[in-house]
C-alpha positions in Angstrom: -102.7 22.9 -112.4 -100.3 25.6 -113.3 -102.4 27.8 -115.2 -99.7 30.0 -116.6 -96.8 28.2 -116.9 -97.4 27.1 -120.7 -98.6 31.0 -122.1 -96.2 32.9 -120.6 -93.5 30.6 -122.0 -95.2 30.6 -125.1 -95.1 34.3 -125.2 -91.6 35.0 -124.4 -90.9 32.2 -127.2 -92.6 34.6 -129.7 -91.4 37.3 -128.2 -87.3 36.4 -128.8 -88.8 35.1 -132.5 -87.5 38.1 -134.2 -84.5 38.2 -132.9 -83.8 34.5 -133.7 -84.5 35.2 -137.2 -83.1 38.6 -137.7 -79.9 36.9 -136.4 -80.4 34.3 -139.1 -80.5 36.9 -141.5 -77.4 38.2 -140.6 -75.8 35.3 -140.1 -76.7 34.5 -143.7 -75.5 37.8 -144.7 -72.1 37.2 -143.8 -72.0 34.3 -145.3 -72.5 35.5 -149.0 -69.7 38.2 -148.1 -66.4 36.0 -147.3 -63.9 39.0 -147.4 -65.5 39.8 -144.1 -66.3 36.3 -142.7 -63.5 34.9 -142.2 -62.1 37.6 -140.8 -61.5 37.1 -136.6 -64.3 39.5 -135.8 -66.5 38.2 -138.7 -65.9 34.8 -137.3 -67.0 36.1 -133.8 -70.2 37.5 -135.0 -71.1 34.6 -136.9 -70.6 31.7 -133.8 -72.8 34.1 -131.9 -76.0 34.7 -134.2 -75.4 30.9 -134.5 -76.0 30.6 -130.3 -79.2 33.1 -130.6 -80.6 31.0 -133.8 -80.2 27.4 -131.9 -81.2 29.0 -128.1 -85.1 28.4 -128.9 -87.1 25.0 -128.9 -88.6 24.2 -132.2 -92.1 21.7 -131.4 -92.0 19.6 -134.8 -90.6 16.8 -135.2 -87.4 16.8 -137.3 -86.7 15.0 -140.2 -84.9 11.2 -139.9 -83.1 12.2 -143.3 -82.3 8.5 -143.4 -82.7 8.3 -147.4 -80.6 5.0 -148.0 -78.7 2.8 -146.6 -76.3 -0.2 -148.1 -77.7 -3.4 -148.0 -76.0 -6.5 -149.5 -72.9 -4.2 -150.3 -75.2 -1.8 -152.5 -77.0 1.2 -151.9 -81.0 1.0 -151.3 -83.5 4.0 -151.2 -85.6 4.1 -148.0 -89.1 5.2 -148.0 -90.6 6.0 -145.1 -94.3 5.4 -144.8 -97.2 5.0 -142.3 -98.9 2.0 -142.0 -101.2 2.4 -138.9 -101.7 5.1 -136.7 -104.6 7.1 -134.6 -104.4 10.9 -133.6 -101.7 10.2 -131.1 -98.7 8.3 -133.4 -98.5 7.0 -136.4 -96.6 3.6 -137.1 -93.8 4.6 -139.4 -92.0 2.0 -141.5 -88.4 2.2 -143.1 -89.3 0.2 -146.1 -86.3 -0.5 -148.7 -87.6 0.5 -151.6 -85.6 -2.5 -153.6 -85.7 -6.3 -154.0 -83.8 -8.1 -151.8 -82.5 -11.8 -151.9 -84.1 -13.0 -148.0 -86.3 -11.2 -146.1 -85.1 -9.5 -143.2 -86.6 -9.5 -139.5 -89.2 -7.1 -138.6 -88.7 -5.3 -135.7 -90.9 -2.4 -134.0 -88.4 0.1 -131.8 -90.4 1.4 -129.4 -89.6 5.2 -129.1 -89.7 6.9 -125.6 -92.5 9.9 -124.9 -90.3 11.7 -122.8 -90.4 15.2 -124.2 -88.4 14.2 -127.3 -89.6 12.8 -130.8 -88.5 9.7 -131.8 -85.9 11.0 -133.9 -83.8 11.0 -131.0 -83.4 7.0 -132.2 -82.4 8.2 -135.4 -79.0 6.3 -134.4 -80.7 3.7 -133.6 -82.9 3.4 -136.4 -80.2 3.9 -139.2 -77.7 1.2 -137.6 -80.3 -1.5 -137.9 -81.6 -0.5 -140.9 -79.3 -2.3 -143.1 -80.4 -5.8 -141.3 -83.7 -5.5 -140.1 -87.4 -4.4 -141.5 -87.7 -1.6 -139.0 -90.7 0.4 -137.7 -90.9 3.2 -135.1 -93.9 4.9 -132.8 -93.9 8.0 -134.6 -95.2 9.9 -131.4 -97.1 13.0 -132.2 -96.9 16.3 -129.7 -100.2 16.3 -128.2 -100.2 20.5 -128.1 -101.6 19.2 -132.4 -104.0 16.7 -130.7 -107.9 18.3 -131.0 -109.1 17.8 -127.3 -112.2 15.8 -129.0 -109.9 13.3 -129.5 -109.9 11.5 -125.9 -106.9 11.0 -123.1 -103.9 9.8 -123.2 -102.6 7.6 -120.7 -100.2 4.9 -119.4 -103.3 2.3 -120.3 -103.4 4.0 -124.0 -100.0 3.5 -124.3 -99.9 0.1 -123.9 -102.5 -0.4 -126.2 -100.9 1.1 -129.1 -98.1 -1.4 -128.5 -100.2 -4.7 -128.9 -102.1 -2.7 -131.2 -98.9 -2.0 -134.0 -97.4 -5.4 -133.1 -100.4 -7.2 -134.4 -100.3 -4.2 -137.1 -97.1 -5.8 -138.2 -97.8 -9.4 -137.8 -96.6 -12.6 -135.8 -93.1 -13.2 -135.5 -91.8 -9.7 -135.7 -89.3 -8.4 -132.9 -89.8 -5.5 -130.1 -87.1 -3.4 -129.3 -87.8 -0.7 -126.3 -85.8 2.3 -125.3 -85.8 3.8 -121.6 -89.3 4.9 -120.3 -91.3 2.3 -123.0 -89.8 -0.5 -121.4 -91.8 -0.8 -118.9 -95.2 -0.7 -121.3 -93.7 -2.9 -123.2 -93.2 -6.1 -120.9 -96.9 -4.8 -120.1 -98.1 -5.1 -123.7 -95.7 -8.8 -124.2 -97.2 -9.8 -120.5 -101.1 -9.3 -121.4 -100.5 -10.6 -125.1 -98.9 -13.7 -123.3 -101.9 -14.7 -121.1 -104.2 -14.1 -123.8 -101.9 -16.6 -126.3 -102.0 -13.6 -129.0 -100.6 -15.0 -132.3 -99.0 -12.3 -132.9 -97.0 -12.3 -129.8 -93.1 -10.8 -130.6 -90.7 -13.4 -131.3 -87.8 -11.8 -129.1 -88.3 -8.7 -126.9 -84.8 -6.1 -126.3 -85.5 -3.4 -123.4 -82.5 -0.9 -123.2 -82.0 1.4 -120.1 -85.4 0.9 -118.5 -87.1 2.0 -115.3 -88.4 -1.5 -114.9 -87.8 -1.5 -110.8 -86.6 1.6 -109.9 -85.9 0.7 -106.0 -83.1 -0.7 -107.1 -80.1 2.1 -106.9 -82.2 5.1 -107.3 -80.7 7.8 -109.5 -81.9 11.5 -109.1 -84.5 11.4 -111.8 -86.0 8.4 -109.1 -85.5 10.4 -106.2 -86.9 13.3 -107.4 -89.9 11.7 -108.7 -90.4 10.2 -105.3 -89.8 13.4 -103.7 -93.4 15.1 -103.6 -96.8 13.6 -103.4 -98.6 13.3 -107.2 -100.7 15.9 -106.2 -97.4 18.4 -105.8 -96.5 17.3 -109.5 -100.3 18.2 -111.0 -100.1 21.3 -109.0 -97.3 22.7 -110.3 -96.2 20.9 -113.7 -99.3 20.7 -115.3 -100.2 23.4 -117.6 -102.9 24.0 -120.6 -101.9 23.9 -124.1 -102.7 27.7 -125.0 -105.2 29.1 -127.4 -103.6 29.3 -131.3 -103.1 25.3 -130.9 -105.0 22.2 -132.6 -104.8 21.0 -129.2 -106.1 24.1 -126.9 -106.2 23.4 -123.5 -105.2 19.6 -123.5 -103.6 19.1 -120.0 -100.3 18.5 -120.6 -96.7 18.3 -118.6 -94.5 20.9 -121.4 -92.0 19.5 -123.3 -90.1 23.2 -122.2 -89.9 21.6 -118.3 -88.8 17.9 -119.0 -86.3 19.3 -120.9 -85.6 22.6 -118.6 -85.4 19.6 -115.4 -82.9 17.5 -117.9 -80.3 20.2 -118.3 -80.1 21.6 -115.1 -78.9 17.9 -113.9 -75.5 18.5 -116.4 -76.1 22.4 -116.4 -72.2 22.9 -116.0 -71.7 20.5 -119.4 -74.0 22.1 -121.6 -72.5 25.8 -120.6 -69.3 24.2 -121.5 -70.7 22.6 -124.9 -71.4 26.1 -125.5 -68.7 27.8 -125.5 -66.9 24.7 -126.8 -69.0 25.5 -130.0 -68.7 29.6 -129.8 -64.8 29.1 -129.6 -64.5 27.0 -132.3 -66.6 28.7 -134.6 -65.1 32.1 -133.5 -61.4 30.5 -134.4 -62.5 29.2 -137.8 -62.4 25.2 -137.1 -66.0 24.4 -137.8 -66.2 20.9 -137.4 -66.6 20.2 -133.9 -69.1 23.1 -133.3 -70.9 22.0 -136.6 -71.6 18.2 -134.3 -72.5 20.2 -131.3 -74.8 22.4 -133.3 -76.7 19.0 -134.6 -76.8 17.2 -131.5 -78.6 20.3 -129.8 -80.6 21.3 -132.9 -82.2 17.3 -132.0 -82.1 18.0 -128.3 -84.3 21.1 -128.5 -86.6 19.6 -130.6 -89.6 19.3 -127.5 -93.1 17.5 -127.4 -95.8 17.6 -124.4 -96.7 14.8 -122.6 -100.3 14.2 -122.3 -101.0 15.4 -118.0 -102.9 11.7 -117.8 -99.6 9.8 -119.6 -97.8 11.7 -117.1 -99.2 11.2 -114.0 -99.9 7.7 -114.5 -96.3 7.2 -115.2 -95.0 9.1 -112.0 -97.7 7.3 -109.7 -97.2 3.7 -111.2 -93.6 3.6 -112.2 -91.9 5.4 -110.1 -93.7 6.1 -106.6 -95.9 2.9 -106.4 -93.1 0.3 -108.1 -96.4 -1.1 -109.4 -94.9 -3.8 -112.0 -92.0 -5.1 -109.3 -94.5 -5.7 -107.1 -97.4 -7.7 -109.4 -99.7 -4.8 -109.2 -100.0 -3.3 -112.5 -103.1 -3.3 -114.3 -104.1 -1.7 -117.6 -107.4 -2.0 -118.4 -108.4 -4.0 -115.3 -105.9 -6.6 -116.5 -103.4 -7.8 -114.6 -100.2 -7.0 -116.0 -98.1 -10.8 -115.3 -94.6 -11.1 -117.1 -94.5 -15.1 -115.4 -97.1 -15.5 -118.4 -94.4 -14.8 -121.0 -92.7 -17.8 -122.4 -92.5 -17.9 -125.5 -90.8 -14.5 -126.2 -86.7 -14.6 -125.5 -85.6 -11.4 -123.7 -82.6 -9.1 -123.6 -81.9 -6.7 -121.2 -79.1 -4.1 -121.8 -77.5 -1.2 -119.4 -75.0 1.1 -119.3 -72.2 1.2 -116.7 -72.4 5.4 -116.2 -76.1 5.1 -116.8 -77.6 8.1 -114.7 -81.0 8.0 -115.6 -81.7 4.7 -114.9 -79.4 2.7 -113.4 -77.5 -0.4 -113.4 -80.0 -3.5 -111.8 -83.6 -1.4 -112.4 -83.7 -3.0 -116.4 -82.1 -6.1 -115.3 -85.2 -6.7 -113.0 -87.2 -7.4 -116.1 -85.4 -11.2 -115.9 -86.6 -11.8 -112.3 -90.1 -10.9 -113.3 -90.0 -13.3 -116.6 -89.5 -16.2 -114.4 -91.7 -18.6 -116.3 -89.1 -17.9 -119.0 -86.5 -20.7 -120.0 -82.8 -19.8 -119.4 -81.7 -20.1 -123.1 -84.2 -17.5 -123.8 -83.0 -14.7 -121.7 -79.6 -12.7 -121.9 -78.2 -9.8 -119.9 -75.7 -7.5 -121.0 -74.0 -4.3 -119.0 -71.7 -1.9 -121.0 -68.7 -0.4 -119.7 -68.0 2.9 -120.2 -71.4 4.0 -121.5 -74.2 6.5 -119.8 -77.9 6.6 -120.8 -77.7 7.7 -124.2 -74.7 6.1 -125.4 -76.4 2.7 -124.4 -78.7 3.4 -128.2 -76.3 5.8 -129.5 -72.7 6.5 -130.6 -69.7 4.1 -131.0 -70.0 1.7 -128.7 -73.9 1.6 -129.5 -72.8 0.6 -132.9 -69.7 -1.7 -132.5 -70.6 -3.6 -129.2 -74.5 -3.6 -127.7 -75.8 -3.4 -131.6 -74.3 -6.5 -132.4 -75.7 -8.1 -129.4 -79.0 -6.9 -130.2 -78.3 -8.4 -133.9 -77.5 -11.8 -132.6 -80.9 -12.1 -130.5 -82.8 -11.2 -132.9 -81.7 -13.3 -135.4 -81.0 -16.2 -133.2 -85.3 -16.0 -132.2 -86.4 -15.4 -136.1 -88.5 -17.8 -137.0 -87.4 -18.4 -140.8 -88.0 -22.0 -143.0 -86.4 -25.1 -142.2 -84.6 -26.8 -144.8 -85.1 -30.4 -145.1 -84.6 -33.3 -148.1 -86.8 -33.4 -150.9 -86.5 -37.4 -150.4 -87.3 -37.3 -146.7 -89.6 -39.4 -145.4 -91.5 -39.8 -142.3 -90.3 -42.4 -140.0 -92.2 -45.8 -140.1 -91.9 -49.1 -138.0 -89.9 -51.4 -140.0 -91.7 -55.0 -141.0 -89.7 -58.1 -139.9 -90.2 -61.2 -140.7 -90.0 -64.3 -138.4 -89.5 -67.8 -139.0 -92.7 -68.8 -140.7 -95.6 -70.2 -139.1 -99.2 -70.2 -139.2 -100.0 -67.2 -137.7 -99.4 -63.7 -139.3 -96.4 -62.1 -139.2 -95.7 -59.9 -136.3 -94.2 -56.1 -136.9 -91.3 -55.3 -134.8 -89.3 -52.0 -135.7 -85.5 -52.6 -135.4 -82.5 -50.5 -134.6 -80.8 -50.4 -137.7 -84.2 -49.8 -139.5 -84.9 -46.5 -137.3 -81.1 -45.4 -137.4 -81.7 -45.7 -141.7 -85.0 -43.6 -141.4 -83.6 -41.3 -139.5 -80.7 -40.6 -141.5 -82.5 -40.3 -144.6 -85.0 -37.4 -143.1 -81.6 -34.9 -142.1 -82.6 -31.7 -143.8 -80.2 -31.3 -147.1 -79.8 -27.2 -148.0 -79.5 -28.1 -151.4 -83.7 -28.9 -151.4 -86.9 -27.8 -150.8 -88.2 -26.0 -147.6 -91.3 -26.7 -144.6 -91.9 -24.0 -142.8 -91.7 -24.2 -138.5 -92.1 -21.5 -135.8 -90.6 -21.1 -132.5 -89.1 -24.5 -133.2 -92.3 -26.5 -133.7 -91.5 -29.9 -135.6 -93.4 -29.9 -139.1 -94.8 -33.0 -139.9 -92.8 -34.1 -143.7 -95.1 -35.9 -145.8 -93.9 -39.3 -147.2 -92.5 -39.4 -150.7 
């Protein structure tokens, strides 16, 4: 364990503290005195206290600011609330805070722990907000996790998943981003063998390391590179003293996302001066996006050292799900068991994280799983984050997304008040002594069973996963 890595970053972090904020001052100063503002030079001064003000990570976990959204063609409050939750997330629902004519289909986005919070789904979150129920793992930072509280690990993770699913109740809909993919074919896979009731209706897994043999990217090759020993040597560190969580092992949010941007260091330099030259010039709006977007990107959480590990060893140097070795808990993890959940596996073409084939495996591995009930969809023109985010996010995969969903919801079946069960017709034969014989005939099922075809105008029986309710007579 790297014993110093997490203080002495902590301490040059407070260290550049006041000059973060004395450059906040100032940049606040010249605000409130225009004459000298929007002058070139005032301009100039301004884009750069803005650099020195956004250059340090913040460890909280911004706000969704998600505070309506239009339903139904008018506008409805959202109220975010926690419905479950133990020291290491809390289960945060979206709930509309207004009547609504049919209720929608509850669906649990499973947010990665990957050194950002999950508002980096705030994109996500608020396009599917207008037609779904939606709840989120709220993941907390464990550096504000008492060490009393246990570990943390790839088993622990899983659990929380069948945990909040049954939270939310049967029928509801799973929806995993990048790294929780693969604990969440776990979760559907053990819930599956057991029968659990409240198994997910429909299961989406976006951009996933499922198999990640399958054209390795550099995050794959680099996490293959050393032995796990090498990675607990030198990446683990101890929250320091000051913390709720003092000296939980953890891997620091700081290095996931110091290893991230030295992959596209060239892009983010230029994002940089992108937003210093078009502050400096006076055009604010693209800096103001690239200001945002990095304000979310340096919002960092820790990873627990046990998540970690377990995550490194398992997923990406052992391949153990691909292969039919996973276990969590001493239970086998077996995605053949799955068949009642339909499954959709997305990618992106430019994907560089995980690439194109390694979420697709997931259909392979659901082989028990009828063809209607799994789709596959690859987008063009779309990298890792633009696969839950952004334009194409919104216009092409979401609807996608939408249509399994809904397709797999189980909802009430409509059927005619007058219907009636279908009954062997009594026919009469030429009399004789003996009793009457009972023989259905054609015509007398065809009658039945048109008078049983469901009429929308009339009452409703409710069926699941396509299970027949028996109608009783009139």
């Amino acid at each position: 364990m790297n014993l110093f890595a997490y203080s002495t970053y902590q301490a040059l972090a407070d260290l550049m503290l006041p000059i973060r904020h004395s450059a906040s001052v100032l940049n606040g100063t010249l605000e409130a005195w225009p004459p000298f503002a929007e002058t070139p030079h005032g301009r100039a001064i301004r884009a750069g206290c803005e650099l020195l003000v956004l250059g340090g990570l913040t460890h909280k976990r911004p706000a969704f600011g998600i505070d309506s959204v239009t339903v139904e063609g008018a506008p409805v409050p959202i109220v975010e609330e926690v419905t479950a939750g133990t020291p290491f997330c809390s289960l945060l629902h979206f709930r509309k805070d207004a009547p609504l004519s049919h209720a929608q289909p509850r669906v649990l986005v499973l947010a990665p722990m990957s050194g950002h919070f999950a508002t980096l789904l705030r994109g996500t979150v608020r396009t599917m907000l207008p037609e779904h129920d939606v709840y989120i793992t709220d993941w907390h930072n464990p550096r504000d996790v008492p060490l009393a509280e246990g570990r943390f690990g790839f088993d622990e993770y899983v659990q929380h998943v069948i945990d909040f699913i049954e939270a939310i109740g049967p029928g509801a809909h799973l929806l995993a981003v990048c790294q929780p993919t693969v604990a969440a074919l776990a979760a559907v896979s053990l819930m599956a063998a057991e029968d659990n009731p409240a198994q997910p209706a429909s299961m989406t897994l976006m951009a996933g390391p499922i198999d990640t043999r399958i054209s390795p990217t550099r995050v794959n090759e680099l996490a293959k590179s050393k032995p796990l020993d090498w990675f607990e040597d030198n990446l683990i560190s101890a929250v320091p003293f000051g913390f709720q969580g003092a000296q939980r092992r953890v891997y620091p949010g700081f290095v996931q996302l110091t290893a991230f941007m030295a992959m596209n260091l060239d892009r983010h330099m230029d994002s940089f001066q992108t937003m210093y030259r078009e502050r400096a010039k006076g055009d604010p709006a693209k800096a103001d996006t690239i200001r945002v977007f990095y304000e979310e990107y340096f919002a960092t959480m820790d990873l627990t050292a046990d998540f970690y590990l377990e995550t490194v060893d398992t997923v990406f140097q052992r391949h153990s799900l691909p292969l039919h070795e996973l276990e969590v808990k001493g239970r086998l993890v077996e995605p053949s068991k799955i068949r009642r959940t339909a499954l959709l596996t997305v990618e992106g073409e430019k994907d560089d994280i995980c690439a194109v084939g390694q979420t697709l495996a997931a259909q392979d591995l659901c082989d028990h799983l009828r063809p209607y009930l799994k789709t596959h969809h690859v987008q063009t023109g779309v990298g890792h984050y633009g696969v839950f985010n952004g334009s194409r996010w919104q216009r092409q995969i979401y609807p996608r997304v939408r249509a399994m969903i809904y397709d797999n919801e189980p909802r009430a079946v409509v059927v005619n008040a007058q219907a009636r069960t279908i009954r062997a017709a009594v026919v009469a034969t030429p009399a004789t002594d003996a009793a009457a014989t009972v023989a259905p005939t054609v015509s007398a099922v065809e009658g039945a069973v048109e008078s049983s075809k469901p009429n929308p105008a009339n009452s409703t029986v409710k069926a699941t996963y396509g299970d027949e309710t028996a109608l009783p007579p009139a």
